[in-house]
PyMOL Python script that loads the backbone (N, CA, C, O; Angstrom):
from pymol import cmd

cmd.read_pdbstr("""\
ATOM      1  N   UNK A   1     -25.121  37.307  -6.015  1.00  0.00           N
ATOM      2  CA  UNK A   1     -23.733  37.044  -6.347  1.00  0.00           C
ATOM      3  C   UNK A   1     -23.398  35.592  -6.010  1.00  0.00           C
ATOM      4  O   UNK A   1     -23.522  34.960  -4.961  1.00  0.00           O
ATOM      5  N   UNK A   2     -22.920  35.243  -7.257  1.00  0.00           N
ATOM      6  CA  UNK A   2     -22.177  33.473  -6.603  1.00  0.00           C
ATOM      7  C   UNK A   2     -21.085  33.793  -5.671  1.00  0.00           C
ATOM      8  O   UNK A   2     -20.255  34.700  -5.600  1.00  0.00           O
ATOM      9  N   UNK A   3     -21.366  32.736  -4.973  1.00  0.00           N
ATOM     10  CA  UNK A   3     -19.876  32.337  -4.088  1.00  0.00           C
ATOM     11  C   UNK A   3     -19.016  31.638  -4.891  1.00  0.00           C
ATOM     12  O   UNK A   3     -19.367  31.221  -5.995  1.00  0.00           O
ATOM     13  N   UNK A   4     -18.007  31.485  -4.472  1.00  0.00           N
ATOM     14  CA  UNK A   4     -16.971  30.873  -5.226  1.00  0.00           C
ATOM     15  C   UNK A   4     -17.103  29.308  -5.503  1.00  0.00           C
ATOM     16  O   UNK A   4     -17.034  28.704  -6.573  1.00  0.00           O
ATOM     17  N   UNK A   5     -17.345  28.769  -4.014  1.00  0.00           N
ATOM     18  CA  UNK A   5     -17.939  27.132  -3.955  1.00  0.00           C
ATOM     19  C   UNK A   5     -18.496  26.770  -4.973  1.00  0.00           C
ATOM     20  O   UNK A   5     -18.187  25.980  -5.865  1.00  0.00           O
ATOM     21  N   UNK A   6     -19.784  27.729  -4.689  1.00  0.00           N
ATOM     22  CA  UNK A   6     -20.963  27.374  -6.056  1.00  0.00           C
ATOM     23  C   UNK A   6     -20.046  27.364  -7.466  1.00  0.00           C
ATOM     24  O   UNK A   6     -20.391  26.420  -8.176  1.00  0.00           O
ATOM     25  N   UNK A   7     -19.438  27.818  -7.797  1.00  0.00           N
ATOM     26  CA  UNK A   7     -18.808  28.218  -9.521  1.00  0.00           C
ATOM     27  C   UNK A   7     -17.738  26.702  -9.263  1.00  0.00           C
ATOM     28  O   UNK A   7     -17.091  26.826 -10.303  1.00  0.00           O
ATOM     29  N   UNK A   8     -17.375  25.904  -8.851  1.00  0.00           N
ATOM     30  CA  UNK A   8     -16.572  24.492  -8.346  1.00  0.00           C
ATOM     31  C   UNK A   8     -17.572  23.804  -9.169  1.00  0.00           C
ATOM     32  O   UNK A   8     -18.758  24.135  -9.165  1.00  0.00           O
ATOM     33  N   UNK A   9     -16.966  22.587 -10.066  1.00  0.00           N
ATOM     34  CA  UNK A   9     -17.775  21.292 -10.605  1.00  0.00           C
ATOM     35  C   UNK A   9     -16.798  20.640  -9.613  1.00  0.00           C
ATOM     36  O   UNK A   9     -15.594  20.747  -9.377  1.00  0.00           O
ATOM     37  N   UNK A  10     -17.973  19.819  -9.066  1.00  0.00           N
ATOM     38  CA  UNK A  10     -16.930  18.501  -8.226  1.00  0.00           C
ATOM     39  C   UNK A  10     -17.299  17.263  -9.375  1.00  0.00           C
ATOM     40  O   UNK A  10     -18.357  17.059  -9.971  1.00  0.00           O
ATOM     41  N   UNK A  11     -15.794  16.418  -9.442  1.00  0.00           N
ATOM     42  CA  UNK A  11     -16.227  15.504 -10.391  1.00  0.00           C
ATOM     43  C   UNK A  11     -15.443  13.998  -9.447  1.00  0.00           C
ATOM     44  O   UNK A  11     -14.325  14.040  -8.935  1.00  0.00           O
ATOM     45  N   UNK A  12     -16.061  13.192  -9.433  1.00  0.00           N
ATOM     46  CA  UNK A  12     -16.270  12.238  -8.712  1.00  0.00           C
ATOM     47  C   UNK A  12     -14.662  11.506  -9.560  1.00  0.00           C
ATOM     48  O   UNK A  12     -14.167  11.833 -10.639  1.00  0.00           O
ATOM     49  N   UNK A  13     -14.245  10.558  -8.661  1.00  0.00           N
ATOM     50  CA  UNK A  13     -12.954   9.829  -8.927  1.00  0.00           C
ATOM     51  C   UNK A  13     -13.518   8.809 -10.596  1.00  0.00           C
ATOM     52  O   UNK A  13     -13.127   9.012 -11.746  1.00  0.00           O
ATOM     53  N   UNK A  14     -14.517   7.757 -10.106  1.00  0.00           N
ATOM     54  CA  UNK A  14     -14.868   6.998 -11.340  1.00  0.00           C
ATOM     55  C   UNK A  14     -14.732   8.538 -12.925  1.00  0.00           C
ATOM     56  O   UNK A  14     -14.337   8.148 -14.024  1.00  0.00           O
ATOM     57  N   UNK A  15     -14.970   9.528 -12.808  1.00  0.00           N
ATOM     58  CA  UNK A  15     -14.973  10.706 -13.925  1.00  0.00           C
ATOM     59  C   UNK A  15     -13.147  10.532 -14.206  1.00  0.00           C
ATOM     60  O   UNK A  15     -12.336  10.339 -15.112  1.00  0.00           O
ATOM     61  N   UNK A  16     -13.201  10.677 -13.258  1.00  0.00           N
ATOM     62  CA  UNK A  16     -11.858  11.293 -13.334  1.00  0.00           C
ATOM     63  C   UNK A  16     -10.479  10.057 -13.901  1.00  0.00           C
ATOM     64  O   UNK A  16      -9.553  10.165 -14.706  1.00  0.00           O
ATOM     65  N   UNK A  17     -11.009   8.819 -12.907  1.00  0.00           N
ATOM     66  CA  UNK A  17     -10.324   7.531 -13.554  1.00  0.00           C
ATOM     67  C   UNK A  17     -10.338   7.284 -14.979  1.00  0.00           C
ATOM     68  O   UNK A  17      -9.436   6.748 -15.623  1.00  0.00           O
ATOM     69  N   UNK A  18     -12.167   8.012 -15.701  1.00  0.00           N
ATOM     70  CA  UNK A  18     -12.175   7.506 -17.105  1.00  0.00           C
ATOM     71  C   UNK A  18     -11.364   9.166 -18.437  1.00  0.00           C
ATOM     72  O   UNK A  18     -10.670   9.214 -19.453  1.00  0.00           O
ATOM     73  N   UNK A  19     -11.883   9.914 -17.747  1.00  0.00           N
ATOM     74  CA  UNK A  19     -11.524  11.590 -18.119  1.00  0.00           C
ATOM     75  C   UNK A  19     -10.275  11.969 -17.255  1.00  0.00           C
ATOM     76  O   UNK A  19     -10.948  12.197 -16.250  1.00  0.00           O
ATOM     77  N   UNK A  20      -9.504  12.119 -17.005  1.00  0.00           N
ATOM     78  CA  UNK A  20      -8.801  12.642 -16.733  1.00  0.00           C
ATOM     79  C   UNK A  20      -7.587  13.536 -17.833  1.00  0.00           C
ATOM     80  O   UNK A  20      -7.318  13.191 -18.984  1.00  0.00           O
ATOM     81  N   UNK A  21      -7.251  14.216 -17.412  1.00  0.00           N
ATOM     82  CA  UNK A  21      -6.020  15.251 -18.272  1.00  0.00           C
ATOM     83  C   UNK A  21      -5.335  14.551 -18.980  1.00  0.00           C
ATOM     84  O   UNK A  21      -5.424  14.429 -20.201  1.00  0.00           O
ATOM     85  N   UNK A  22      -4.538  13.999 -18.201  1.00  0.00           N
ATOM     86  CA  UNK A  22      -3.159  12.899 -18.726  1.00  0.00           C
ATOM     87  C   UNK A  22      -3.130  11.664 -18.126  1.00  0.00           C
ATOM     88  O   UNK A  22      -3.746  11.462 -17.080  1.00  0.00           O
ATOM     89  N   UNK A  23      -2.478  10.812 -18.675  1.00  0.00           N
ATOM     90  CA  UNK A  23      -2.008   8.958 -17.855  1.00  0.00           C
ATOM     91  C   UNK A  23      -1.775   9.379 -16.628  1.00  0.00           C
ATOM     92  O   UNK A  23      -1.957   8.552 -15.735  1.00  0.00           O
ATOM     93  N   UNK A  24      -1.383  10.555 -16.304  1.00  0.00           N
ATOM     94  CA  UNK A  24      -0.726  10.472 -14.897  1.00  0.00           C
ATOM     95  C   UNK A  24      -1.783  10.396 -13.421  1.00  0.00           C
ATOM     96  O   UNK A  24      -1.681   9.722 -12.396  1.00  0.00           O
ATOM     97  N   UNK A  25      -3.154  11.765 -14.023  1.00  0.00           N
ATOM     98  CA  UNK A  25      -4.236  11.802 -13.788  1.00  0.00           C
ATOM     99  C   UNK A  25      -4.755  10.123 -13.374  1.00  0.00           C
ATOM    100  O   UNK A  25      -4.777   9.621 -12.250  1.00  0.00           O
ATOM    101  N   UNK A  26      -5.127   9.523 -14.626  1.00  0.00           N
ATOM    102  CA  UNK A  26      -5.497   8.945 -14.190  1.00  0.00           C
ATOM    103  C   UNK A  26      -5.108   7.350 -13.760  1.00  0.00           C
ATOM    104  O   UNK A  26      -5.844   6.439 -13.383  1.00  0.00           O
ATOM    105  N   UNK A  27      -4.028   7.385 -13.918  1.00  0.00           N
ATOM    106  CA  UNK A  27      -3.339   6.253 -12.878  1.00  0.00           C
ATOM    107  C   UNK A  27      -3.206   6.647 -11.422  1.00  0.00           C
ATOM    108  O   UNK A  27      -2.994   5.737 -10.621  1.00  0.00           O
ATOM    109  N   UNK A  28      -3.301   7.870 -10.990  1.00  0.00           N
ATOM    110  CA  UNK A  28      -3.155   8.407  -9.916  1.00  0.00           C
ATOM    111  C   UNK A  28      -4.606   8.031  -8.800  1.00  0.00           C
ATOM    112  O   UNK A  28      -4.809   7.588  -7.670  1.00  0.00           O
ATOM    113  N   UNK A  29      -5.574   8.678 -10.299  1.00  0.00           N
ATOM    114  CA  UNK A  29      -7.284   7.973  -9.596  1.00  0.00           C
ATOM    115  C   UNK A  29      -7.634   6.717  -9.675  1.00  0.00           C
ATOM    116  O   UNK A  29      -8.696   6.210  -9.313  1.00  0.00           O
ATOM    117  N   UNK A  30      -6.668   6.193 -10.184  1.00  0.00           N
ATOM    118  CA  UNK A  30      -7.062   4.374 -10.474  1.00  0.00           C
ATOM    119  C   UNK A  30      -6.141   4.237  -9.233  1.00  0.00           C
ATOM    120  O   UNK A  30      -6.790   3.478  -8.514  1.00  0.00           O
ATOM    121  N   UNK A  31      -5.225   4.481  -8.707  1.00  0.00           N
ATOM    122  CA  UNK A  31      -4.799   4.171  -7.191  1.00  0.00           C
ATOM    123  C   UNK A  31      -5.580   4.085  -6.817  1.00  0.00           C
ATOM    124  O   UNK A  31      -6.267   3.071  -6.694  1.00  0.00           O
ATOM    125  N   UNK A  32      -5.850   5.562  -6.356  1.00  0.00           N
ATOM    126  CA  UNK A  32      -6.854   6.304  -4.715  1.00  0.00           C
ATOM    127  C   UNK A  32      -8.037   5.108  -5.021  1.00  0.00           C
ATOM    128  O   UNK A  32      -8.566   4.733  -3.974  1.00  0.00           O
ATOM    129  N   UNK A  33      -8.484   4.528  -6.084  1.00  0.00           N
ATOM    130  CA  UNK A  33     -10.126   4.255  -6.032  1.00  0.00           C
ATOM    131  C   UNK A  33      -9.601   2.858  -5.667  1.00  0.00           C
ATOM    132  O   UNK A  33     -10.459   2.149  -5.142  1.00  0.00           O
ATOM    133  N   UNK A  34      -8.528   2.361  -5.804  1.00  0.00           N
ATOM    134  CA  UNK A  34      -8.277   0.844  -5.781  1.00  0.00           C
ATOM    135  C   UNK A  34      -7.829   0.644  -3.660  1.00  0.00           C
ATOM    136  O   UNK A  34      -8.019  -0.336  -2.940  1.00  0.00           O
ATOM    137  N   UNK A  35      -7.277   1.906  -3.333  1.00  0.00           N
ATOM    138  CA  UNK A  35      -6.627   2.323  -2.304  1.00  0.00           C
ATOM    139  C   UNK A  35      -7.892   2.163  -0.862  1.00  0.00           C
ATOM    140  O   UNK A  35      -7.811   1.611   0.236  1.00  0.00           O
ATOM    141  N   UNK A  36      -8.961   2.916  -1.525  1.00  0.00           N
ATOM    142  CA  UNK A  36      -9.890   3.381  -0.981  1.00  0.00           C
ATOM    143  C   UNK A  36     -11.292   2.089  -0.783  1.00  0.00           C
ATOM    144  O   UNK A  36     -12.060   1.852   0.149  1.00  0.00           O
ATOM    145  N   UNK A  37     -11.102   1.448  -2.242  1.00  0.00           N
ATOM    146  CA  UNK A  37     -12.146  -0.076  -2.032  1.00  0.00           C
ATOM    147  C   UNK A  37     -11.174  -0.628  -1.256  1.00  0.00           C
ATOM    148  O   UNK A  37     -11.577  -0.387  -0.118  1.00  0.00           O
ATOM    149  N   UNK A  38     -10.359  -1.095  -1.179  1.00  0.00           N
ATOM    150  CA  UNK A  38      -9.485  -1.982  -0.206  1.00  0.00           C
ATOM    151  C   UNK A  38      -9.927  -1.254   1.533  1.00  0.00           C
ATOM    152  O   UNK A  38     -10.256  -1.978   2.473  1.00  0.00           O
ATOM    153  N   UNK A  39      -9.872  -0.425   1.581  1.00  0.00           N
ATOM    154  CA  UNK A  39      -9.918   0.421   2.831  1.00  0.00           C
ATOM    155  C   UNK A  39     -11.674  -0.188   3.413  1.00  0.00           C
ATOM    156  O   UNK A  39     -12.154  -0.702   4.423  1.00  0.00           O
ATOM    157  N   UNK A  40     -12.079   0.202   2.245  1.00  0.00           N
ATOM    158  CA  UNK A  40     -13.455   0.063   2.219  1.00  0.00           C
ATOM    159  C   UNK A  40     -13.899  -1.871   3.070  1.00  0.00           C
ATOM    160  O   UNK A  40     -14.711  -2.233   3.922  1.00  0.00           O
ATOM    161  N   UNK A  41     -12.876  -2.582   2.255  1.00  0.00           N
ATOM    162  CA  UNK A  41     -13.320  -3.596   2.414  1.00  0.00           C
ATOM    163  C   UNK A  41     -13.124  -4.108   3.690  1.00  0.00           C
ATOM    164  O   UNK A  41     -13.953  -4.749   4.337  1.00  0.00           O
ATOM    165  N   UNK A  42     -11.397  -3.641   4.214  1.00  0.00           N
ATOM    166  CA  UNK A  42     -11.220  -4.061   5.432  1.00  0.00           C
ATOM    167  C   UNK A  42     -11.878  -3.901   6.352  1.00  0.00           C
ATOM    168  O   UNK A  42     -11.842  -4.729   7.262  1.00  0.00           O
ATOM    169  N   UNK A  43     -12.893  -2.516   6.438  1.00  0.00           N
ATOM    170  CA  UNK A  43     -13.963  -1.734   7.276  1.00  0.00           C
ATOM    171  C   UNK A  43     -14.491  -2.694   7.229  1.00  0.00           C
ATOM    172  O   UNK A  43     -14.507  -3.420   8.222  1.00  0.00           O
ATOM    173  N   UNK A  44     -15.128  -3.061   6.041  1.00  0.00           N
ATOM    174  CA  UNK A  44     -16.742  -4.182   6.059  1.00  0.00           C
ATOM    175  C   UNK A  44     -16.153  -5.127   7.044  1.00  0.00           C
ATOM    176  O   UNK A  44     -16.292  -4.957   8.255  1.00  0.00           O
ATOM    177  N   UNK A  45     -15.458  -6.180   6.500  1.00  0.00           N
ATOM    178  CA  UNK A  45     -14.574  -7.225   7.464  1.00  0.00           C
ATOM    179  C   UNK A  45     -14.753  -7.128   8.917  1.00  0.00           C
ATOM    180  O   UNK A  45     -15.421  -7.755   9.739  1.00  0.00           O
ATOM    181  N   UNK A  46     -13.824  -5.999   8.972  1.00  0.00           N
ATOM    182  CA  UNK A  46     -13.655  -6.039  10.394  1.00  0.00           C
ATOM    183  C   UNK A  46     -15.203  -5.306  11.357  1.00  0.00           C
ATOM    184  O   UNK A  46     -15.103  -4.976  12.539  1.00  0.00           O
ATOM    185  N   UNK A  47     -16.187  -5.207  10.761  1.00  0.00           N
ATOM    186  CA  UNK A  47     -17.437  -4.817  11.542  1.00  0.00           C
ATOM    187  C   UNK A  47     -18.460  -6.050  11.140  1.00  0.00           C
ATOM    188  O   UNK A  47     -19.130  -6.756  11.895  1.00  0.00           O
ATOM    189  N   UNK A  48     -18.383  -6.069  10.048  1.00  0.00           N
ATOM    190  CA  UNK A  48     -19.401  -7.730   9.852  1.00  0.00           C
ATOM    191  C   UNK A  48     -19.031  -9.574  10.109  1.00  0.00           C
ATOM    192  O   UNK A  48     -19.788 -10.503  10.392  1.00  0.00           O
ATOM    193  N   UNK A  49     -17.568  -9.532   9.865  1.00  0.00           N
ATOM    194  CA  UNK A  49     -16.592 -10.621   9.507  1.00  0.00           C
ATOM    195  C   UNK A  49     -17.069 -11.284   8.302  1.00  0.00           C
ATOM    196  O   UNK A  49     -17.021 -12.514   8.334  1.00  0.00           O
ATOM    197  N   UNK A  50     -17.537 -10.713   7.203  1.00  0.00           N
ATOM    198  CA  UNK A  50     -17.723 -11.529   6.079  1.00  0.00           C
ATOM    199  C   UNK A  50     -16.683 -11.334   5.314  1.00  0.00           C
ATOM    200  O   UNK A  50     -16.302 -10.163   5.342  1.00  0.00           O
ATOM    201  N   UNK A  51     -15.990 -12.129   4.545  1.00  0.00           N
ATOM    202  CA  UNK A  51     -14.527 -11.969   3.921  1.00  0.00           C
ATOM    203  C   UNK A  51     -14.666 -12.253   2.259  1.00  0.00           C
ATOM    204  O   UNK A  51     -13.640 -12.120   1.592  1.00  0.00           O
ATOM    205  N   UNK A  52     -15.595 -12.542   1.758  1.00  0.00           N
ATOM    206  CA  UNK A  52     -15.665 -12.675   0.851  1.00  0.00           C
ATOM    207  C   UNK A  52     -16.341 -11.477   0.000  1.00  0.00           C
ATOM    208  O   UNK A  52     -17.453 -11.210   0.456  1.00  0.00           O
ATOM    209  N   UNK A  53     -15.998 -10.730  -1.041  1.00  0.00           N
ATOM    210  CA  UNK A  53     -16.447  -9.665  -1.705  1.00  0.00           C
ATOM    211  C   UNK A  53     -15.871  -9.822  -3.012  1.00  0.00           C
ATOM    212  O   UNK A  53     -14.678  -9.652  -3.262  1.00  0.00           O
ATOM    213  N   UNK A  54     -16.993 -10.241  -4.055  1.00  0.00           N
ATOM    214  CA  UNK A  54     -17.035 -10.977  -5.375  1.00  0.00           C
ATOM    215  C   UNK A  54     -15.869  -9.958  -6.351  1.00  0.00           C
ATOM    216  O   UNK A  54     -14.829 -10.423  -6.818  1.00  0.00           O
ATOM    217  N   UNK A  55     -16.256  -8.687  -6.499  1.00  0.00           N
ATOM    218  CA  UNK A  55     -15.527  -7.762  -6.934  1.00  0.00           C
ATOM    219  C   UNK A  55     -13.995  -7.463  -6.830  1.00  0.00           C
ATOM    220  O   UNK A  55     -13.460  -6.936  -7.806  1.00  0.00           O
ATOM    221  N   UNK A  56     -13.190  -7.781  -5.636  1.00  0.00           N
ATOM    222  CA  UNK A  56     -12.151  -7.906  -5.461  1.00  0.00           C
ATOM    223  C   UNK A  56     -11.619  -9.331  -5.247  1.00  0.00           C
ATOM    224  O   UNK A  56     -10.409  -9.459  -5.432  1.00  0.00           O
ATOM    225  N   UNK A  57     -12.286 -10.384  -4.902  1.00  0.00           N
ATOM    226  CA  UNK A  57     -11.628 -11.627  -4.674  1.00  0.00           C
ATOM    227  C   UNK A  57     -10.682 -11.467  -6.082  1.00  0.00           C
ATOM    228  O   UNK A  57      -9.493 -11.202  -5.904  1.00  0.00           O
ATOM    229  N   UNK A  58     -11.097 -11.596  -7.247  1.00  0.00           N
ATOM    230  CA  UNK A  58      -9.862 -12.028  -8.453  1.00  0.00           C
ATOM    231  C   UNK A  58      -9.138 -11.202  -8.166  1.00  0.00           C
ATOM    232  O   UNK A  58      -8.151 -11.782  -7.713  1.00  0.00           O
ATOM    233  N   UNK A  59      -8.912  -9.692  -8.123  1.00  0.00           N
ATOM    234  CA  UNK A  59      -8.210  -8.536  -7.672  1.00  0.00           C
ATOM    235  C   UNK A  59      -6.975  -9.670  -6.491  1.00  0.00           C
ATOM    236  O   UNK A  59      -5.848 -10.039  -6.824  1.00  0.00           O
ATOM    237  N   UNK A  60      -7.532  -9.914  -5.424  1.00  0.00           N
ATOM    238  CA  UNK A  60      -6.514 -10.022  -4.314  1.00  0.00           C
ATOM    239  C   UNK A  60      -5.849 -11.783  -4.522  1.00  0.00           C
ATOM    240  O   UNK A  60      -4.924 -12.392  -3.984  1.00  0.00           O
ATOM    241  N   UNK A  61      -6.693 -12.079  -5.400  1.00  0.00           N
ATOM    242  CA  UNK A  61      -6.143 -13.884  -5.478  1.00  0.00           C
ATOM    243  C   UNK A  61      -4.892 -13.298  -6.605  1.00  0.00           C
ATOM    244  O   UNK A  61      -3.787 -13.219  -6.069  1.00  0.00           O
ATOM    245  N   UNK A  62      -4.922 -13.029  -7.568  1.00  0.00           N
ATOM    246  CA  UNK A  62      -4.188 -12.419  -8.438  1.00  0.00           C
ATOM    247  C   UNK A  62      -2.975 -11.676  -7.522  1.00  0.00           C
ATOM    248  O   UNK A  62      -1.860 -12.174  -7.683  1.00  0.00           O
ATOM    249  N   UNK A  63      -3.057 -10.650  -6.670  1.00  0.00           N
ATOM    250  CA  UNK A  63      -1.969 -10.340  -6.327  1.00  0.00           C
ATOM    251  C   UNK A  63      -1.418 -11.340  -5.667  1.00  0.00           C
ATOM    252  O   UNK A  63      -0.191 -11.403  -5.735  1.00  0.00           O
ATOM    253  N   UNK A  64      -2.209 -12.484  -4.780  1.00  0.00           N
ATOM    254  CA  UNK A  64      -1.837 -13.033  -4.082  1.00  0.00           C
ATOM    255  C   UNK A  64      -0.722 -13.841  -4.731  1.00  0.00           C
ATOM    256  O   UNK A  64       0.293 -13.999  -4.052  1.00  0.00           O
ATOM    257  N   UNK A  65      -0.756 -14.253  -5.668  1.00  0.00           N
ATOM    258  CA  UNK A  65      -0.473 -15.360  -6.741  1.00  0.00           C
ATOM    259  C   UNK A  65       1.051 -14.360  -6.880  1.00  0.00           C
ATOM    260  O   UNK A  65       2.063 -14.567  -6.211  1.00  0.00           O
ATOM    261  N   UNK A  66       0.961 -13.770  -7.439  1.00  0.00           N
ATOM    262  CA  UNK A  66       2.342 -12.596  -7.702  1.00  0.00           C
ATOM    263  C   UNK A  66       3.430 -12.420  -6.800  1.00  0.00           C
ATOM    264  O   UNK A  66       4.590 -12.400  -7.211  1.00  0.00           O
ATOM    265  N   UNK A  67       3.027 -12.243  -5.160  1.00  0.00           N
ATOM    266  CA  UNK A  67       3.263 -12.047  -4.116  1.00  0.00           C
ATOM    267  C   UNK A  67       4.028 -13.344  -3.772  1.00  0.00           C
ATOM    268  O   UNK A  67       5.117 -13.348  -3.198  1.00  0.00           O
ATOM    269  N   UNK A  68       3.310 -14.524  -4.206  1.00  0.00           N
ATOM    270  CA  UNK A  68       3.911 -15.499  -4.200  1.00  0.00           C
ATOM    271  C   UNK A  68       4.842 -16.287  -4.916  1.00  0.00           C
ATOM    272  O   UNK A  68       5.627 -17.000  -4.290  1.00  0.00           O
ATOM    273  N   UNK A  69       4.850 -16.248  -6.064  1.00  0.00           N
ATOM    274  CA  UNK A  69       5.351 -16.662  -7.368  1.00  0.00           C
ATOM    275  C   UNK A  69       7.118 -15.414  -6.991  1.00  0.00           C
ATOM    276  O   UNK A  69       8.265 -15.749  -7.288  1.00  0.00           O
ATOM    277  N   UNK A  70       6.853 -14.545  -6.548  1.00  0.00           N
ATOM    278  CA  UNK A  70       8.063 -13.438  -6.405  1.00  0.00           C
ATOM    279  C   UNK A  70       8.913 -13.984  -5.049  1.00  0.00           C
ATOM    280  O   UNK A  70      10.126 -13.799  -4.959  1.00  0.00           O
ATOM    281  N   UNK A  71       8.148 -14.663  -4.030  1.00  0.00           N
ATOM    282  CA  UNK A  71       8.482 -14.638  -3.264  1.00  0.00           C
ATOM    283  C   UNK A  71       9.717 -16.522  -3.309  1.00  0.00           C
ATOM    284  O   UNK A  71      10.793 -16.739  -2.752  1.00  0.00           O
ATOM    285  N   UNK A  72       8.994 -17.303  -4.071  1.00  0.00           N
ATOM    286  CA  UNK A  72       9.424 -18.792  -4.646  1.00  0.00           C
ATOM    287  C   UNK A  72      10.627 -18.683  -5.325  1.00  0.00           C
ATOM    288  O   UNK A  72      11.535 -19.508  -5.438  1.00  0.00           O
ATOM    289  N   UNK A  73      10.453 -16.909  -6.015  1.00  0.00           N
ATOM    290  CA  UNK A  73      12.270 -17.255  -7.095  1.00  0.00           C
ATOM    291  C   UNK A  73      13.153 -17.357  -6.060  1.00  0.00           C
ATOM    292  O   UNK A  73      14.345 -17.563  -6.284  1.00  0.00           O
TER     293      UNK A  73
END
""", "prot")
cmd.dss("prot")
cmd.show_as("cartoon", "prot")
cmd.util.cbc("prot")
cmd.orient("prot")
């Protein structure tokens, strides 16, 4: 007899960011995954001190830029 667990597809966030149900779905997993590399990164940082991570630098110069430009009006 299956267990219930077993009869579960787990589907990973990147699935779910590209498949998801509705926009809502997946703006929701395009958070958590954006939420979660950030999390990710500060970890690295703060245990290695390397600050540079190619993948998000445009990501955070870009907000940075926004953050600022909002902050000048």
């Amino acid at each position: 007899m299956n267990r219930r667990e077993d009869l579960r597809q787990v589907k990973t966030l990147g699935w779910i960011r590209r498949n998801g149900k509705n926009k809502e779905d997946r703006d929701y997993a395009e958070k958590l995954y954006r939420k979660t590399l950030f999390e990710l990164y500060t970890r690295h940082v703060s245990l290695t001190g390397q600050t540079y991570y190619a993948p998000m630098h445009d990501d955070l110069m870009e907000e940075y830029k926004l953050i600022d430009d909002g902050e000048s009006i």
